[in-house]
C-alpha positions as CSV (number, residue, x, y, z in Angstrom):
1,X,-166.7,-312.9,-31.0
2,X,-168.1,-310.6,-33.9
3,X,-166.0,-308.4,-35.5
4,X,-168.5,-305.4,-34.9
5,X,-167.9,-305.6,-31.0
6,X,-164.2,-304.8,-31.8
7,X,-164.0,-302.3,-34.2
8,X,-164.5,-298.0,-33.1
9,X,-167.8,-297.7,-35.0
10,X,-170.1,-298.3,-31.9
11,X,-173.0,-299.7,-34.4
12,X,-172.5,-303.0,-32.1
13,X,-174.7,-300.9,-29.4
14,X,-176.9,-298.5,-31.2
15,X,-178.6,-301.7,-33.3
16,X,-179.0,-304.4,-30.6
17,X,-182.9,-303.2,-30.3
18,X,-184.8,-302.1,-33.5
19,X,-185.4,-298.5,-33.1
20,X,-188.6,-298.2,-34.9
21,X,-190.4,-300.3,-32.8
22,X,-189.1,-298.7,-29.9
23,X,-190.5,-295.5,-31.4
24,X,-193.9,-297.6,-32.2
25,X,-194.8,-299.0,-29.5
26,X,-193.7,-296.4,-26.6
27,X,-193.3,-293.3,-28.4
28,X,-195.7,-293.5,-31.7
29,X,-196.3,-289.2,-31.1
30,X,-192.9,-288.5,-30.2
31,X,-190.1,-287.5,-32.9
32,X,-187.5,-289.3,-31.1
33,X,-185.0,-290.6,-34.0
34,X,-184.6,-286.8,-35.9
35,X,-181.5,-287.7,-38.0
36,X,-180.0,-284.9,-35.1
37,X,-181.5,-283.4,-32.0
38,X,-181.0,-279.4,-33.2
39,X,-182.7,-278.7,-29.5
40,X,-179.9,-280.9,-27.8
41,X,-177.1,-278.9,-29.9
42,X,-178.1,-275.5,-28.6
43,X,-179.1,-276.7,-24.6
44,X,-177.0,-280.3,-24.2
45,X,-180.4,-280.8,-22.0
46,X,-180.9,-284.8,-23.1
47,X,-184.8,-286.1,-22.6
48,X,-185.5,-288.0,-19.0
49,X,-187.1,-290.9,-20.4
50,X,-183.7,-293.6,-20.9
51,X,-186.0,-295.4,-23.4
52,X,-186.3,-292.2,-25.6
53,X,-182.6,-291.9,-25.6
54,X,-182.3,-295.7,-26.8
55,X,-185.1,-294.9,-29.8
56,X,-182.6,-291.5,-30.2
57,X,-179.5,-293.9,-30.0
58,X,-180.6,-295.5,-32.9
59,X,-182.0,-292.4,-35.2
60,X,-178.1,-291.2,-35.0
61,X,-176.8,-294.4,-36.1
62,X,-179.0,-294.3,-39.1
63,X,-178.3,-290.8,-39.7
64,X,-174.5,-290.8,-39.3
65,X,-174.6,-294.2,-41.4
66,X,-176.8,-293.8,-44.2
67,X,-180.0,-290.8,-43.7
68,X,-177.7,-287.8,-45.1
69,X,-174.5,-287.6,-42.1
70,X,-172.5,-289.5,-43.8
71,X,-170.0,-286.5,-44.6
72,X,-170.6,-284.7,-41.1
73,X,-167.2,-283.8,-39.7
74,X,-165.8,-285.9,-36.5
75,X,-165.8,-282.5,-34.3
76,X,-169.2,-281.1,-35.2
77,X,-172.0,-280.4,-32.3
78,X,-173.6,-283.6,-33.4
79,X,-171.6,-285.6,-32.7
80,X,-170.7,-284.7,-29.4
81,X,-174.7,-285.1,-28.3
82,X,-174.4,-288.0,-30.5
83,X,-171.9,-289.4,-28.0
84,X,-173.7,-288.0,-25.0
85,X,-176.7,-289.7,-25.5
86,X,-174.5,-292.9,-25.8
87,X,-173.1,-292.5,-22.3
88,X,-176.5,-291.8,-21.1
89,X,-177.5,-294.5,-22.2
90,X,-175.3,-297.7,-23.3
91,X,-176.5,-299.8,-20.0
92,X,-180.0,-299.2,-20.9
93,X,-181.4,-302.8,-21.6
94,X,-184.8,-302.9,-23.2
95,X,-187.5,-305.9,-23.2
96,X,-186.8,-308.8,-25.9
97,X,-189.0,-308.5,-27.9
98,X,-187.9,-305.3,-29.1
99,X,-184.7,-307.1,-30.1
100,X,-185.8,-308.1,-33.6
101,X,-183.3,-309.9,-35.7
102,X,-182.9,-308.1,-38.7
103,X,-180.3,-308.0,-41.0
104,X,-178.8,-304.5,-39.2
105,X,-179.2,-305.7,-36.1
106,X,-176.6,-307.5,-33.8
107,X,-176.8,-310.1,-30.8
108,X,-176.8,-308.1,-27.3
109,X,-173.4,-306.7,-26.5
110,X,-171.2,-308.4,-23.2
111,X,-170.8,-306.2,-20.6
112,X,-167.0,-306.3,-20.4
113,X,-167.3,-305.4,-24.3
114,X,-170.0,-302.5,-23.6
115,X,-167.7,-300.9,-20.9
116,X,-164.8,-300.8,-23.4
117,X,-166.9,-299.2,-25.8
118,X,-168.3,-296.5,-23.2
119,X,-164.9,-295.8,-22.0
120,X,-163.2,-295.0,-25.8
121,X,-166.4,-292.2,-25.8
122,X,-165.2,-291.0,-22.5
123,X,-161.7,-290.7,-23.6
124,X,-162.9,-288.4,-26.8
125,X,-163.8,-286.0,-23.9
126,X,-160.5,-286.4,-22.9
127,X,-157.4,-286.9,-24.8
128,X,-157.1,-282.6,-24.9
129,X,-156.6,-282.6,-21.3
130,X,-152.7,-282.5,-19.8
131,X,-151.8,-285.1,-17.4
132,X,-151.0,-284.3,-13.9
133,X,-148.6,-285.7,-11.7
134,X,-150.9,-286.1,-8.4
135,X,-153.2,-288.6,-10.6
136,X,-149.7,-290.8,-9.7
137,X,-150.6,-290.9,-5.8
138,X,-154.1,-292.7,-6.0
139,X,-153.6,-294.2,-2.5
140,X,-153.1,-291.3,-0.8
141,X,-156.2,-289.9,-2.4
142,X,-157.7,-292.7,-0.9
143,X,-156.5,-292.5,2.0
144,X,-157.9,-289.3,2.7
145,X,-161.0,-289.4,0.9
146,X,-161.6,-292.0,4.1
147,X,-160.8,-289.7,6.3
148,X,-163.2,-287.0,5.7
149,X,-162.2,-285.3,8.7
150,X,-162.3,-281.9,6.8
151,X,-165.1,-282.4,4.8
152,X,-168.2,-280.2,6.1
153,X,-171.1,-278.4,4.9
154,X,-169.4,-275.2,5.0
155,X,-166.5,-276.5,2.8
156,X,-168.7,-277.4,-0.2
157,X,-168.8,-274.6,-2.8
158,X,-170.8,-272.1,-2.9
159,X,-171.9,-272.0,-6.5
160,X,-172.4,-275.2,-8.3
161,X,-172.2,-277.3,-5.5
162,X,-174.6,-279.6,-6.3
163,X,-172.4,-282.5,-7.8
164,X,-170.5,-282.7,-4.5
165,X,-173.9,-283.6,-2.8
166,X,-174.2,-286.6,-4.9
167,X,-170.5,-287.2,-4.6
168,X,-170.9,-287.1,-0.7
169,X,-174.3,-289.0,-0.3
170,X,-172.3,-292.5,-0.9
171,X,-170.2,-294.1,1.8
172,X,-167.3,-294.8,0.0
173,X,-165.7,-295.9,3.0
174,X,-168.2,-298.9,3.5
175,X,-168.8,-300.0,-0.7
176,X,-165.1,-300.3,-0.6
177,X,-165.1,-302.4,2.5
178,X,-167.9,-304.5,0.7
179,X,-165.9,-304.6,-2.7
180,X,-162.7,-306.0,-0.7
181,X,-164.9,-308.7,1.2
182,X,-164.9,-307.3,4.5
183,X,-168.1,-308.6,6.3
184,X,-170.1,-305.9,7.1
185,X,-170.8,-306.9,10.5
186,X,-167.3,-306.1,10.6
187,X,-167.7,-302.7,9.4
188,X,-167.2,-300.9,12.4
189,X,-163.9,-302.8,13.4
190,X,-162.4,-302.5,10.1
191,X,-160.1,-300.2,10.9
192,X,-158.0,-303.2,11.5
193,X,-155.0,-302.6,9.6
194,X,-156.0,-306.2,7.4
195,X,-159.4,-304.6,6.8
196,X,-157.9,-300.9,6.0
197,X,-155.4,-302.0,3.7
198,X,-157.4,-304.2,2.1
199,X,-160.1,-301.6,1.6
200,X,-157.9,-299.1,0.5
201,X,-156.5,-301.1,-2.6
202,X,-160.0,-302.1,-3.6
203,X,-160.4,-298.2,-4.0
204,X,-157.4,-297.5,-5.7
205,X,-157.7,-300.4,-8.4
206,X,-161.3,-298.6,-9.2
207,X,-159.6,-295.2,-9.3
208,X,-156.3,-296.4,-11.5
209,X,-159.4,-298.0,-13.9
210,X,-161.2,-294.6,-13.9
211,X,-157.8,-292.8,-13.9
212,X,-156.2,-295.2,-16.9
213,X,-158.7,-296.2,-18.7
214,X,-161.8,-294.1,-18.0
215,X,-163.7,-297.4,-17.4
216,X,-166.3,-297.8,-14.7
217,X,-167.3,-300.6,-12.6
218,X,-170.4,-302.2,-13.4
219,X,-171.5,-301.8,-9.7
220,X,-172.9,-298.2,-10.1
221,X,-171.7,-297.8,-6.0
222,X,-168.6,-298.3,-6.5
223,X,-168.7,-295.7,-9.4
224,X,-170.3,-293.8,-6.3
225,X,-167.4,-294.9,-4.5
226,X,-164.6,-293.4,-7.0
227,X,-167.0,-289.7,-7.0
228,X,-166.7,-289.8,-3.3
229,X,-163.4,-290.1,-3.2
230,X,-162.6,-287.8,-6.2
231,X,-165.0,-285.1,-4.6
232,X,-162.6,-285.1,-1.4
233,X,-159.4,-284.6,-3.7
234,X,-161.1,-281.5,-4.9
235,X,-162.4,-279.8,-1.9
236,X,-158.8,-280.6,-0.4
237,X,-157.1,-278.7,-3.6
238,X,-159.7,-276.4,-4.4
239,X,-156.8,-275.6,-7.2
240,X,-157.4,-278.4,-9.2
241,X,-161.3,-277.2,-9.0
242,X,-161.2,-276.2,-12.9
243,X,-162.8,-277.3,-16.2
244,X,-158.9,-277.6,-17.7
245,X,-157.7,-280.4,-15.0
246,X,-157.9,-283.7,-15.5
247,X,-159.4,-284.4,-12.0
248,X,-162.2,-282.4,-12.8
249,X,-163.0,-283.6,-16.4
250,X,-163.5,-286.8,-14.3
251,X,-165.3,-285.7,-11.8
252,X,-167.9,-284.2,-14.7
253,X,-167.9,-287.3,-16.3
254,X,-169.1,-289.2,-12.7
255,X,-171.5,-286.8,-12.3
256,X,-172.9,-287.4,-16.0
257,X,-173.1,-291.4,-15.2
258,X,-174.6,-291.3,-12.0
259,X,-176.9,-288.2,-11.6
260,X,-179.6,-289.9,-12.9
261,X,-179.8,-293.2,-10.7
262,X,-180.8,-294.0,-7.0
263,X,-178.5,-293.8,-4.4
264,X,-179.0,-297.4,-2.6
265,X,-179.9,-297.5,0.6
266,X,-177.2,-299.1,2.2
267,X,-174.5,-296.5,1.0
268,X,-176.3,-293.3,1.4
269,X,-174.8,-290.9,4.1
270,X,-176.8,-288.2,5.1
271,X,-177.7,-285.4,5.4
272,X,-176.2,-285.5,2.3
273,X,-178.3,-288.1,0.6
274,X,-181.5,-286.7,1.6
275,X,-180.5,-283.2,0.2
276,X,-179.6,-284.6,-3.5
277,X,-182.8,-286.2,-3.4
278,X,-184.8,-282.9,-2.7
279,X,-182.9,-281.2,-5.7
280,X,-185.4,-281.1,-8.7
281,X,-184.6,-283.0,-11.7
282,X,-184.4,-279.6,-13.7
283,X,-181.7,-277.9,-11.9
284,X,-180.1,-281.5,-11.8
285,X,-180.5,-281.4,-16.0
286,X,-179.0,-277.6,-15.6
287,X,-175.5,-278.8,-14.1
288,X,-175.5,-281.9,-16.5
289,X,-176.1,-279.5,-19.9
290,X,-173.1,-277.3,-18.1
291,X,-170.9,-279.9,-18.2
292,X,-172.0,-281.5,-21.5
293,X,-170.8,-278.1,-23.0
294,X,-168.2,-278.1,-21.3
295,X,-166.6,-281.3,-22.5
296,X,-167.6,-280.9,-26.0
297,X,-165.6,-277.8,-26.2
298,X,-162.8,-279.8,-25.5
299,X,-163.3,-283.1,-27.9
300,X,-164.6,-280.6,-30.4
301,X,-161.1,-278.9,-30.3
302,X,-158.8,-282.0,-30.3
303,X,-160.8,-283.4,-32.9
304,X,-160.5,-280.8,-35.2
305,X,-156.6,-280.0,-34.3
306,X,-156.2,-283.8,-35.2
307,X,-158.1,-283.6,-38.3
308,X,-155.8,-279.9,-39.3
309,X,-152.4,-282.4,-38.5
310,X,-153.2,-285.3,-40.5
311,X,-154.2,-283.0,-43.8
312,X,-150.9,-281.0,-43.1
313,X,-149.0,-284.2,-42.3
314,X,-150.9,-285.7,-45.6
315,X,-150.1,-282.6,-48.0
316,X,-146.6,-283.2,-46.8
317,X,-146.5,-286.4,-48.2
318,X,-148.0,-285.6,-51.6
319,X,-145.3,-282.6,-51.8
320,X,-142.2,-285.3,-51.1
């Protein structure tokens, strides 16, 4: 395996397409690799078009690397939409004949490899954030994000609300049933305690990944699945319904992956479903810039207070 896939300088993604024909032959009008999107800094609105943000992948790599960013401090503005625009998009795969094999550009990453990569970025966002103790009882937040029993139109908030619409359009009840490998003709006897039991661990080995590692499945419904369920935990503990938790941070971070795909048909719940589709894309874009600023506010901070630690820490050592 090449040393670039294992090392925390994510070049190993940015250069397995050449940028500059991406920008020639879709965008040749279109200023999409600016060594740093100065729009993006002051809105954290990214552009819709996934191939724009591959062409804008690759402009930060060169500019971080060698176009004048070199000395650009870890917890500037850049790079936190430098990062966002990874996340955005990492599973992005472009036609092959845009992979050109230059010197600076590397073979097409392994999936398992990419998610690793995608989930140290997610982590940036945050390694600030306290731990809490009710992260510990994933099953019963499985449990009764199955249940649903208390989970109504009327209990959704009442500002920003949005997010738990797409939370609440997939069935996680039925994509965990599927993950587990119950049939789903059997889907409406599967409250067999074999089928329940079995269902239930499926979800809570995708919530201890999300949970522990911030890695996501590469099934986006089961991703679906894990915003379903976390969506419950929140409108249960309306408490925990704040920038500062660690349940939240998640949920923002689901809402940032999956906001921008289809909900398949055979996991959509409505009315739910039919609601987020109705939502236009700009007030969708609205939420996502809200929680982009949000979370850069906090990898910002922590990589700053790192940064003050290991001079102080450093100056120490040149004093003794």
């Amino acid at each position: 395996m090449p040393q670039t896939y294992m090392n925390d300088n994510h070049d190993c993604i940015e250069l397995e397409y050449d940028g500059y024909a991406i920008k020639s032959f879709m965008f040749p009008n279109e200023e999409c690799m600016a060594c740093c999107d100065k729009a993006a800094e002051k809105t954290f609105r990214l552009n819709r078009n996934r191939y724009f943000l591959r062409s804008q992948l690759f402009g930060f790599q060169r500019w971080f690397g060698k176009w004048g960013g070199e000395q650009v401090p870890e917890w500037d503005r850049s790079y936190s939409i430098y990062y966002f625009v990874l996340l955005q998009s990492y599973r992005v795969h472009l036609p092959r004949c845009l992979q050109v094999n230059h010197y600076w550009t590397n073979p097409i990453v392994p999936d398992d490899i990419r998610e690793k990569i995608a989930a140290s970025i997610r982590n940036k966002f945050l390694q600030s954030l306290p731990d809490c103790e009710e992260v510990d009882n994933i099953p019963s937040m499985v449990q009764c994000g199955f249940d649903k029993n208390y989970v109504t139109s009327q209990t959704l908030p009442k500002s920003n609300g949005e997010p738990f619409i797409l939370a609440l359009s997939y069935n996680a009840r039925l994509i965990a049933d599927g993950g587990s490998g119950v049939e789903l003709s059997c889907y409406y006897e599967s409250d067999q305690p074999c089928h329940l039991e079995k269902s239930k661990r499926f979800a809570s080995e995708k919530m201890r990944n999300i949970f522990g590692r911030a890695e996501y499945s590469f099934d986006e419904s089961e991703n679906g699945m894990c915003m379903n369920l976390l969506a419950v935990e929140l409108l249960r503990k309306r408490y925990l319904m704040d920038s500062t938790t660690i349940q939240y941070a998640h949920f923002m971070l689901l809402y940032l992956h999956l906001y921008r795909t289809n909900i398949p048909t055979f996991v959509r719940i409505e009315p739910y479903a039919s609601k987020w589709d109705s939502i236009p894309f700009k007030t969708k874009e609205s939420i996502a810039a809200k929680f982009r600023k949000t979370l850069a506010k906090f990898r910002e901070r922590n990589a700053k207070r790192t940064f003050e630690l290991d001079e102080k820490q450093a100056e120490q050592g040149r004093k003794e």
